[in-house]
N, C-alpha and C positions, 0 to 999 in steps of 0.2 A: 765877597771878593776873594779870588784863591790865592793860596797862600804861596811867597816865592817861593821856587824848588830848592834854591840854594838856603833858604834861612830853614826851611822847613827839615831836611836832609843835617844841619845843623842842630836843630832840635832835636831831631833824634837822635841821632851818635852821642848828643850833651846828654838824656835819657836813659841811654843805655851804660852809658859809664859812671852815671850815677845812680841806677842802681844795681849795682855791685859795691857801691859803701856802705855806710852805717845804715840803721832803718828810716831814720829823715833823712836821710840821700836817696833813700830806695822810694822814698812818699815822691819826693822831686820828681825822680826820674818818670815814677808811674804816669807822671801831670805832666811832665813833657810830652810822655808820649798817648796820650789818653784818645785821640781820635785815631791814631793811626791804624795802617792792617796788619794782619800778620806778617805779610809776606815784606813790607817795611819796614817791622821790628826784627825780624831776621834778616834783612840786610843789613842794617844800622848793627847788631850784633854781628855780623859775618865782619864788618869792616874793621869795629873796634878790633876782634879777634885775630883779624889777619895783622894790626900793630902792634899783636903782646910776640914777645918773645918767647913765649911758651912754646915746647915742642909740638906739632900735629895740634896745636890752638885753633887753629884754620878749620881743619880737617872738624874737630871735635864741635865746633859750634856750626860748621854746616849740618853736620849730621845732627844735632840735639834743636837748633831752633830752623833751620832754614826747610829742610826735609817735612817735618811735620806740619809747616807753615803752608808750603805747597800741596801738600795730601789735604791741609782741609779747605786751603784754596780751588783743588779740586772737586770737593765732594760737594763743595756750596756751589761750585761750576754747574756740578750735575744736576744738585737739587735745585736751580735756578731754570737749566733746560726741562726738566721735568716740569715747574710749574707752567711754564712758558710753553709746553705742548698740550699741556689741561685747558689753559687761557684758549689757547688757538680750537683747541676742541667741542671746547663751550661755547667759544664764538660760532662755528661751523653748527654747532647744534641748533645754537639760536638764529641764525640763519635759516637753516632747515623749518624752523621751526614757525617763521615770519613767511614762508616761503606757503608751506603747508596752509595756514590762516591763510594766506590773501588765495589763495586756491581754493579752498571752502568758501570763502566767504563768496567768490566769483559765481563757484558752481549753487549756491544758495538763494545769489541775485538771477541766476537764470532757472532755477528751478520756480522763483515767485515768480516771473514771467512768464513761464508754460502754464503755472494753476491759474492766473488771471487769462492768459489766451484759453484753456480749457474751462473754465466759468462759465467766459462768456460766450462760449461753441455751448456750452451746454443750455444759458439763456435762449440761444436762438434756436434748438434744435425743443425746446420744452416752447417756446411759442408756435415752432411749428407743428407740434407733434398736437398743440392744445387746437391750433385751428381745424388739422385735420381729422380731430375726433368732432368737432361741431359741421364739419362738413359730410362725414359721413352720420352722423345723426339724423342731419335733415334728411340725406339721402332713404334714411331706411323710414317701411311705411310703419305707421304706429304698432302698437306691441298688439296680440290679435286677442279676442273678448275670448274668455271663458265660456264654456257652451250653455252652464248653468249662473250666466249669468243675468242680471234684466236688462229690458233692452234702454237705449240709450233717453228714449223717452221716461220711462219709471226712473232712470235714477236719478235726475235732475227735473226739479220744477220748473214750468218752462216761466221764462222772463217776462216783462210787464209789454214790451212790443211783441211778442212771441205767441204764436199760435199754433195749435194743434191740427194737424188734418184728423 
């Protein structure tokens, strides 16, 4: 639950006034203001200072807590934009990145797709290629006899129905 503006802005100004006492005034005050920012211990300092009666009080506590409060309120400013363009950078990377995958992966599924359609062109092209060597086999007439060879009678015995002229 947040805390009221008015009790909280009370706490601080109690904080800061107490410590400027003894050093268990300064512990108090530390605790009163132990979550706050800089830039609301330097106003709660700016306000006490603007009700001392001190000469240039105002002046000397804007310049001593309010000024450096805002210079490192700045620089955390920056360094907060700077991470916050790494974050956005890295996101875009990883983007890029999720982007790139599903684009491989695509061109990977249509690449298995062409070797399976080239497979099986090459199945049909290897059975047609097998018929038409057994067709041109038949076609051609036997291989021709060597001249010194015997003739077709000597080299086979003839069969048991088989007869000789």
């Amino acid at each position: 639950m947040a805390e009221d503006p008015l009790r909280r802005l009370a706490r601080l100004l109690g904080g800061v006034v107490l410590t400027q006492g003894h050093l268990g005034h300064q512990v108090l005050g530390q605790l009163l203001m132990f979550d706050a920012t800089e830039v609301e211990v330097a106003g709660a300092n700016l306000a006490v200072a603007a009700t001392d009666r001190q000469r240039n009080a105002f002046a000397q506590v804007a310049i001593r807590t309010a000024v450096p409060a805002l210079a490192v309120r700045a620089l955390l400013r920056s360094r907060e934009k700077q991470l916050e363009a790494r974050e956005r950078r890295l996101a875009e990377r990883a983007q890029r990145l999720a982007e790139a995958d599903q684009s491989l992966q695509l061109q990977r599924e249509h690449l298995d797709a062409s070797l399976t359609d080239a497979e099986a062109k090459l199945a049909v092209l290897d059975a047609e290629n097998r018929k038409l060597r057994e067709a041109l086999a038949a076609l051609q007439p036997p291989p021709a006899r060597p001249p010194d060879a015997p003739p077709d009678d000597a080299r086979m015995p003839p069969t048991e129905g088989e007869k000789r002229p």
